[in-house]
C-alpha positions in Angstrom: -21.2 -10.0 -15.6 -19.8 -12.7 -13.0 -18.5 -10.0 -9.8 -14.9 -9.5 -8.5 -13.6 -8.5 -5.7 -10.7 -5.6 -6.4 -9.2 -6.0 -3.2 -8.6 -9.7 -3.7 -5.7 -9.0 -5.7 -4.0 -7.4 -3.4 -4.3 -10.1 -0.6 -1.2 -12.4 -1.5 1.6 -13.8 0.4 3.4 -11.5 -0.2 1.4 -9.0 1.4 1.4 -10.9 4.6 4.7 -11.3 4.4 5.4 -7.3 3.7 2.8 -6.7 6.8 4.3 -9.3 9.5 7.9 -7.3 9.2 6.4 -4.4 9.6 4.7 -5.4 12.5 7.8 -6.4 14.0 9.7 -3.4 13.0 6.9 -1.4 14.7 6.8 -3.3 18.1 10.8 -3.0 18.0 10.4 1.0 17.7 7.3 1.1 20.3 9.9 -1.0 22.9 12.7 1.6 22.5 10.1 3.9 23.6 9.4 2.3 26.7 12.8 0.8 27.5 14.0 5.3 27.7 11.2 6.1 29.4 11.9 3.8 32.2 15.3 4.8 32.2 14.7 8.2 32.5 12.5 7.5 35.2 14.7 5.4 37.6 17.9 7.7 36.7 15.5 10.5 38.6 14.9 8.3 41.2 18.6 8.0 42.1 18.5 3.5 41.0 21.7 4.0 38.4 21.7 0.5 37.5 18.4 -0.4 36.8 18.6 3.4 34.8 21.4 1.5 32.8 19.6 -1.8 32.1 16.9 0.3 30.5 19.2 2.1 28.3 21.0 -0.7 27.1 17.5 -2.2 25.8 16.5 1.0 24.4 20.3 1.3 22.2 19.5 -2.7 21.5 16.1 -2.1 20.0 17.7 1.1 17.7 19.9 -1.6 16.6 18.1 -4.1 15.6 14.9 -2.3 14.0 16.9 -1.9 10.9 16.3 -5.7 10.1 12.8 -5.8 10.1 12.5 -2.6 8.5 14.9 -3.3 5.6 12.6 -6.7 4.7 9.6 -4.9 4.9 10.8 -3.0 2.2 11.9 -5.5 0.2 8.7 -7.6 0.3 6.7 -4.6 -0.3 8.2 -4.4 -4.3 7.2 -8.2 -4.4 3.7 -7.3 -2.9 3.5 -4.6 -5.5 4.2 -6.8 -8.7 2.4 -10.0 -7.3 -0.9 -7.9 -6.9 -0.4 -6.9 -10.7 -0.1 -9.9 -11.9 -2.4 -11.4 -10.1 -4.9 -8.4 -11.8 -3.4 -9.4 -14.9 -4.2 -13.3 -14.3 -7.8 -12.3 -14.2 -8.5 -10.4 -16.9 -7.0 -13.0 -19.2 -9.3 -15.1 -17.3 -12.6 -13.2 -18.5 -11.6 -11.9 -21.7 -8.8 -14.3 -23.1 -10.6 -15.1 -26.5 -12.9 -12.6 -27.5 -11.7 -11.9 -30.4 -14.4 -8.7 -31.1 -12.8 -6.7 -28.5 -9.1 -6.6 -30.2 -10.5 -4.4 -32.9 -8.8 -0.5 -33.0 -11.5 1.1 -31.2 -11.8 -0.9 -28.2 -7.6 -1.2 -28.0 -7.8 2.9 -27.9 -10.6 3.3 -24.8 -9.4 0.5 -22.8 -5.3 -0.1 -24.0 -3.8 2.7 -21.3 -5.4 0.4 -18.6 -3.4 -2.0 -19.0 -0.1 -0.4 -19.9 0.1 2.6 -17.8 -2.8 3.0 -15.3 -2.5 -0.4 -14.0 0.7 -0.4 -13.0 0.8 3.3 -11.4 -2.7 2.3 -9.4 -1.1 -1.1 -7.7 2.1 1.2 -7.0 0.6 3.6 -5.2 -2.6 1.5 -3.8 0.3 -1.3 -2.2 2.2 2.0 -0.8 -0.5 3.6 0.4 -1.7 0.2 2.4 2.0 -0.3 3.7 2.3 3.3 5.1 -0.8 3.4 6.5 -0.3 0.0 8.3 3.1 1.3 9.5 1.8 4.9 10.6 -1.2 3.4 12.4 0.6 0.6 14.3 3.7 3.1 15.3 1.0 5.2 16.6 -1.2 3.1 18.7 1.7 1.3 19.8 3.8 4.4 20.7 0.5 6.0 22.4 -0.2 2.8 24.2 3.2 2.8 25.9 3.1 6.4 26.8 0.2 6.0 28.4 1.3 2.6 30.7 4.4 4.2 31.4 3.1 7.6 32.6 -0.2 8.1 33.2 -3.8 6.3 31.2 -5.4 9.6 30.2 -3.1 10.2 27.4 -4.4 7.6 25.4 -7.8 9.4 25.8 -6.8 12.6 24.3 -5.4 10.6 21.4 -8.8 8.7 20.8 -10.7 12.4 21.0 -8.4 13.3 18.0 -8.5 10.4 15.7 -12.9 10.5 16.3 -11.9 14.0 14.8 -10.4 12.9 12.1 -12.8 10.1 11.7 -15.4 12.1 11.3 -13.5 14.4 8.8 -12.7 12.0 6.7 -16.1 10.3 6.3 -17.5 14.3 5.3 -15.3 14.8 2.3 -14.9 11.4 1.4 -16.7 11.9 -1.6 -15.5 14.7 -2.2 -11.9 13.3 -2.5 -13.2 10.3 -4.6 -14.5 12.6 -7.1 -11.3 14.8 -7.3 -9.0 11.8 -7.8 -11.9 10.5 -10.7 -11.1 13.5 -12.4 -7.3 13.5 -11.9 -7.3 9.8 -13.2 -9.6 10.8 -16.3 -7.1 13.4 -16.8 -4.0 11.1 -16.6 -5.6 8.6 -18.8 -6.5 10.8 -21.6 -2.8 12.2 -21.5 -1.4 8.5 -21.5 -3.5 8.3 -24.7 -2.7 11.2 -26.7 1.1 9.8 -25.9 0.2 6.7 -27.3 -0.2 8.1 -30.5 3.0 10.6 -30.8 5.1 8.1 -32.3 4.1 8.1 -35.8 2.6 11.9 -35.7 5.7 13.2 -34.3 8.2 10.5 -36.8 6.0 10.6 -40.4 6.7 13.9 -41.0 3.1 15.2 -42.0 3.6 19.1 -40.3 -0.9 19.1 -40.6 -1.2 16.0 -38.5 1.8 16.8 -35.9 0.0 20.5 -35.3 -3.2 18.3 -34.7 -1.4 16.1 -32.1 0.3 18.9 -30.5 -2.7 20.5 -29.6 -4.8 17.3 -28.4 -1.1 16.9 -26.5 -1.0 20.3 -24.9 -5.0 20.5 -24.0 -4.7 17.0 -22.4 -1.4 17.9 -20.3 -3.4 21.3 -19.2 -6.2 19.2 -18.5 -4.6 16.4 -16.9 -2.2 18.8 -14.4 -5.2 20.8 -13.1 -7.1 17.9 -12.6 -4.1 16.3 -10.3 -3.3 19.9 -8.6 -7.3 20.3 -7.5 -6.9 16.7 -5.9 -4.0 17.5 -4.1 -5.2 21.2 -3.2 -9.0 19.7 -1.8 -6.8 16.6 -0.1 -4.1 19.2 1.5 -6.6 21.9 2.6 -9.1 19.1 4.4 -6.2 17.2 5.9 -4.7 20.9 7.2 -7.5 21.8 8.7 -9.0 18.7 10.4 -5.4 17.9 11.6 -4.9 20.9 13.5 -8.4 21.1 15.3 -7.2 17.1 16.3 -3.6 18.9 17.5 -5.5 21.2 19.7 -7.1 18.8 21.4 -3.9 17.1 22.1 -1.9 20.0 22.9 -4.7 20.5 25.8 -4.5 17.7 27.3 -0.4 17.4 27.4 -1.2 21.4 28.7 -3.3 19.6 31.3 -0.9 16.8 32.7 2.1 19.1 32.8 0.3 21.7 34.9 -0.1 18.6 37.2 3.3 17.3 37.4 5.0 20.5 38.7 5.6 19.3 41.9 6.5 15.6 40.6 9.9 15.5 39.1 9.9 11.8 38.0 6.6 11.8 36.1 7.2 15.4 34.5 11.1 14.2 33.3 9.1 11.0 32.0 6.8 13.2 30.3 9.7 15.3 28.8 11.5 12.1 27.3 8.2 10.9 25.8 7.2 14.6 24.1 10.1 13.6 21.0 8.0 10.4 20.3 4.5 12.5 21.1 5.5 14.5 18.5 6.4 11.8 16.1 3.0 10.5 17.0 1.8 13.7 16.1 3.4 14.3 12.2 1.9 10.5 11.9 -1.4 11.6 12.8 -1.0 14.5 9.6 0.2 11.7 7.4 -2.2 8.6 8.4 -5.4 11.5 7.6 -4.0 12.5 4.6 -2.5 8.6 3.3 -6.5 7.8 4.6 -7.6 11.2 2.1 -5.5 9.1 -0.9 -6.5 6.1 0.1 -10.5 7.2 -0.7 -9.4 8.5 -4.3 -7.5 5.0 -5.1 -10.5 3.2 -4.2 -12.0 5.2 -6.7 -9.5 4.4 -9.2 -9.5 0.4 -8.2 -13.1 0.4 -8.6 -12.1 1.1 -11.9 -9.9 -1.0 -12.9 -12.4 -4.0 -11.5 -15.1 -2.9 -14.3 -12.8 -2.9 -17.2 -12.1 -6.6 -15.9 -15.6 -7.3 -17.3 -15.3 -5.0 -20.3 -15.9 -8.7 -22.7 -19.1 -9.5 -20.7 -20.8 -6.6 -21.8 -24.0 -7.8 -24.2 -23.4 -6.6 -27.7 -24.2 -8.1 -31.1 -21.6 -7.4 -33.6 -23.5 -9.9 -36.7 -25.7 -6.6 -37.1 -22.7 -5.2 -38.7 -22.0 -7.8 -40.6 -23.6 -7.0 -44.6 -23.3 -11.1 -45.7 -25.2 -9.9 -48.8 -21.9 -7.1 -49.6 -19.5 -10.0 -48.7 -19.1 -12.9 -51.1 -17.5 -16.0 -49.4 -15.1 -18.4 -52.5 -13.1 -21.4 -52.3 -10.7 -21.3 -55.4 -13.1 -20.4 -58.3 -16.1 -21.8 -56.9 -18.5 -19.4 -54.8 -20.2 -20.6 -51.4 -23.7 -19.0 -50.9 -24.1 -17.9 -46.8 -26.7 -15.7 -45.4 -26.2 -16.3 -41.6 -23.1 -16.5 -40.1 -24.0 -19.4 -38.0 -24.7 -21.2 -41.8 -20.9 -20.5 -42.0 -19.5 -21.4 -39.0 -21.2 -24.7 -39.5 -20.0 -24.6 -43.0 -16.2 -24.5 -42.1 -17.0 -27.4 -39.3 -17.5 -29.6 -41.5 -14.3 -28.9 -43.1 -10.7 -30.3 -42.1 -8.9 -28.1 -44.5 -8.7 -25.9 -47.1 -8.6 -22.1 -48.0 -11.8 -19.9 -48.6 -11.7 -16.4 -48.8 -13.9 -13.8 -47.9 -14.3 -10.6 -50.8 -15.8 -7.2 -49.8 -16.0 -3.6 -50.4 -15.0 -1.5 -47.3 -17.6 -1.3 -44.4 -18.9 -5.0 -45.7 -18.0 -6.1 -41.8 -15.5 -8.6 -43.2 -13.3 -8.2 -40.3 -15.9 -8.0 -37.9 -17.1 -11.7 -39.5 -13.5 -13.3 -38.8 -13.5 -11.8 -35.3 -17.0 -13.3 -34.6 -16.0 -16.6 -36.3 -12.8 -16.4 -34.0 -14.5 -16.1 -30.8 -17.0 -18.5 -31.6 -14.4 -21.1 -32.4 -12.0 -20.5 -29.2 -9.1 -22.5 -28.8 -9.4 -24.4 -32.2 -8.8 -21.6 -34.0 -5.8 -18.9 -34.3 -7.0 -15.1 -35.3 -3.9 -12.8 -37.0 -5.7 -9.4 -38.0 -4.3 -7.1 -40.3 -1.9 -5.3 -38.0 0.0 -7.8 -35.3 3.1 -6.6 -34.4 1.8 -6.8 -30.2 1.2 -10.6 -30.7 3.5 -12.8 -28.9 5.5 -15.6 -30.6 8.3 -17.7 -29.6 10.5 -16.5 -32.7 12.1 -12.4 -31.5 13.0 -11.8 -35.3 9.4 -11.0 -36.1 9.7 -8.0 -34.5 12.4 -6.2 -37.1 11.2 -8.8 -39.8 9.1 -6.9 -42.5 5.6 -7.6 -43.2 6.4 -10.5 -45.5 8.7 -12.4 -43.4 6.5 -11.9 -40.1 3.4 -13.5 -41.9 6.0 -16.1 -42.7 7.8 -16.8 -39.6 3.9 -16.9 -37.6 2.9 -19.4 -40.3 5.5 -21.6 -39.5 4.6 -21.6 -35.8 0.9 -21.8 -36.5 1.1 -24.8 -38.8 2.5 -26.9 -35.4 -0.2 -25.7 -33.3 -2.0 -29.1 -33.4 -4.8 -27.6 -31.2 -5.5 -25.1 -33.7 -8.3 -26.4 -36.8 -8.8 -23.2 -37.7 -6.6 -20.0 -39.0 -8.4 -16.5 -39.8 -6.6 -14.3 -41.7 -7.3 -10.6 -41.8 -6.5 -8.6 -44.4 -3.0 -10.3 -44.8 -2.5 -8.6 -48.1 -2.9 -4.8 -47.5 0.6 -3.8 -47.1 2.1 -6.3 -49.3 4.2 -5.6 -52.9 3.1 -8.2 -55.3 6.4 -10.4 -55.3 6.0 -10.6 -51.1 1.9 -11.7 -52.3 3.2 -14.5 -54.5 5.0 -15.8 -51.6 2.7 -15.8 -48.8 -0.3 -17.6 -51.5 1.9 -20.0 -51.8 2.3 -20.3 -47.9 -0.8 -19.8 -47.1 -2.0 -23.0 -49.8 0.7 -24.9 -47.4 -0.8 -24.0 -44.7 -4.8 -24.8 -45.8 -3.5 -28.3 -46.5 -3.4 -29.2 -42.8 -6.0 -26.4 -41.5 -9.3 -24.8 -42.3 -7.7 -21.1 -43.6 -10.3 -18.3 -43.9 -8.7 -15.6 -45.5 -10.2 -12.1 -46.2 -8.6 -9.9 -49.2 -7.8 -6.4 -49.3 -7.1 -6.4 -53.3 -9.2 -8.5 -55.4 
């Protein structure tokens, strides 16, 4: 399986874009903090204007922050979808075609990835990366201009603290990957059981609908104990590492203030700064615990890159293919096979017509048109038995009944001049014998410009 790089899909253009405002927002709120501290500290030195001047950067730069802060924001929902698509780009990319996976069981392991967990992952992964970048630059920036405008050693007790939490987080880092594992297994087995209430909860059977409310109710229990242990083991490390990381700041602003008694101008600077200190202080809680989340949706974007890959795994579906069960006919007249290579290169040498493939149950009739599919590629379109998820350019197929929707994608398919070949699944299984009429005779249309295999549900 060729290797990808998860985090690739989240390095885009638009993610630059998302992190150069909010660098600039974050250098504008840093400035304000220096521009009041310098105030404060020649309005206690008696120099009123120059006290002034300060202050009229400092209400400046509270001003104008909004700006960068509001287009942050905006390129941060762009960031988010462009990542998902960009995810999206490459798994068409390595599994576009393989027409074996689209079979029932492989839609109901791997479907929620792509229609729930997908997008909730991205959400929260582009989140988590613009807060953290946010609440780390705010901090060293705001520390950094303490400690110029008062006194170095402040930026010392702040680098004793975040080794702290360093160190923390590195302990229970797999402990918080294997939490959020759980809660995504969790999630995704509820997403699936939701999947199917449609049909239990709308056909009416009362046996099936007690059988899905139960799966339901066992996957919710599952699924919200999973996400309360992640949050519980994420809380309860980030509480704990936190405050042993306050203390250490605490001491040291203990420290300094002891010293300043007898130095009105540096303690009053002091005082001003302790409002942004403890700003910098609630970040330090959130940056450990957006780090904590960070380690369990790396978990869940390692994920997500394996199922990209989920078509490169080596399998040999022909094994399950019973040629000898399945009987391959072209009008009256029967074609003997025994490999389904021999029939691929049957049908190649064909530029039309209509052969049908006959089989009891199990035969691995299906499984032969998928195979036949993928081996073909491009030249070939593949409608199995149930296609309502397939795109085509006509809407009405979507309220159209079985009938007319085989009808309408025949009409697109027959001007698909790229396509040689047409496998037909099953087309026949839900049909009442005045809609079969019609689509035979469609379907002998059809084999006059392309190669149609067909395989029958009735005989």
């Amino acid at each position: 399986m060729l290797s990808f790089n998860i985090y690739k899909t989240l390095w885009n253009k638009a993610g630059l874009w998302t992190s150069f405002w909010a660098t600039l927002q974050q250098v504008t709120v840093a400035s304000s903090t220096y521009f009041i501290i310098q105030s404060i500290r020649y309005a206690t030195e008696g120099k009123t204007q120059e006290a002034l001047l300060w202050a009229f950067w400092f209400v400046v730069s509270l001003i104008v922050v909004f700006a960068p802060n509001t287009l942050s924001v905006i390129w941060l929902q762009r960031w988010r979808y462009d990542s998902l698509a960009s995810y999206m780009q490459e798994f068409v990319t390595r599994n576009g075609g393989y027409s074996t996976w689209s079979h029932g069981r492989d839609k109901e392991k791997y479907e929620s990835w792509l229609t729930t967990e997908n997008v909730v992952i991205y959400e929260n992964a582009t989140r988590v990366v613009y807060d953290l970048y946010q609440i780390f630059l705010s901090t060293v920036l705001n520390i950094l201009v303490i400690a110029v405008a008062i006194d170095p050693r402040i930026s010392a007790w702040y680098l004793a603290a975040g080794a702290l939490l360093a160190g923390a987080n590195r302990a229970f880092r797999g402990k918080i990957a294997l939490s959020a594992q759980r809660m995504q297994n969790g999630r995704r087995n509820l997403s699936d059981s939701l999947l199917s209430s449609w049909e239990n909860i709308f056909v009416g059977n009362k046996y099936c609908l007690q059988n899905w409310e139960a799966k339901f109710l066992g996957s919710l229990q599952n699924a919200k104990e999973a996400a309360a242990g992640y949050d519980q083991t994420r809380t309860l490390v980030s509480s704990c590492a936190v405050g042993m990381a306050l203390t250490v700041i605490a001491a040291g602003n203990g420290i300094f203030l002891k010293e300043q008694l007898d130095n009105p101008t540096a303690f009053a600077a002091l005082l001003v700064s302790l409002p942004r200190q403890l700003q910098v202080i609630q970040n330090i809680f959130a940056f450990f615990g957006l780090t904590l989340s960070w380690e369990g949706l790396r978990a869940q974007l390692k994920e997500l890159e394996e199922i990209l890959g989920i078509s490169q795994t080596s399998r040999d579906l022909e094994e399950f293919v019973k040629l000898d069960e399945i009987s391959v006919t072209n009008g009256g007249g029967k074609i003997s096979v025994s490999k389904v290579s021999q029939l691929k290169g049957f049908l190649d040498q064909k530029d039309n017509g209509r052969f049908t493939l006959r089989g009891k149950n199990g035969a691995g009739k299906s499984t032969l048109l998928s195979i036949l599919a993928e081996h073909t590629g491009e030249s070939s379109f593949f409608l199995p038995s149930h296609f309502s998820d397939l795109s085509f350019k006509s809407d009405e197929l979507i309220s159209q009944s079985d009938g007319n929707r085989l009808l309408h994608a025949f009409e697109e398919i027959k001007n698909l001049s790229e396509v040689k070949f047409v496998f037909l699944d099953e087309w026949d299984a839900n049909l009442d014998i005045s809609n079969i009429d019609k689509i035979n005779s469609a379907i002998e249309v059809l084999s006059q410009r392309k190669v149609v295999l067909e395989s029958r549900h009735r005989a």
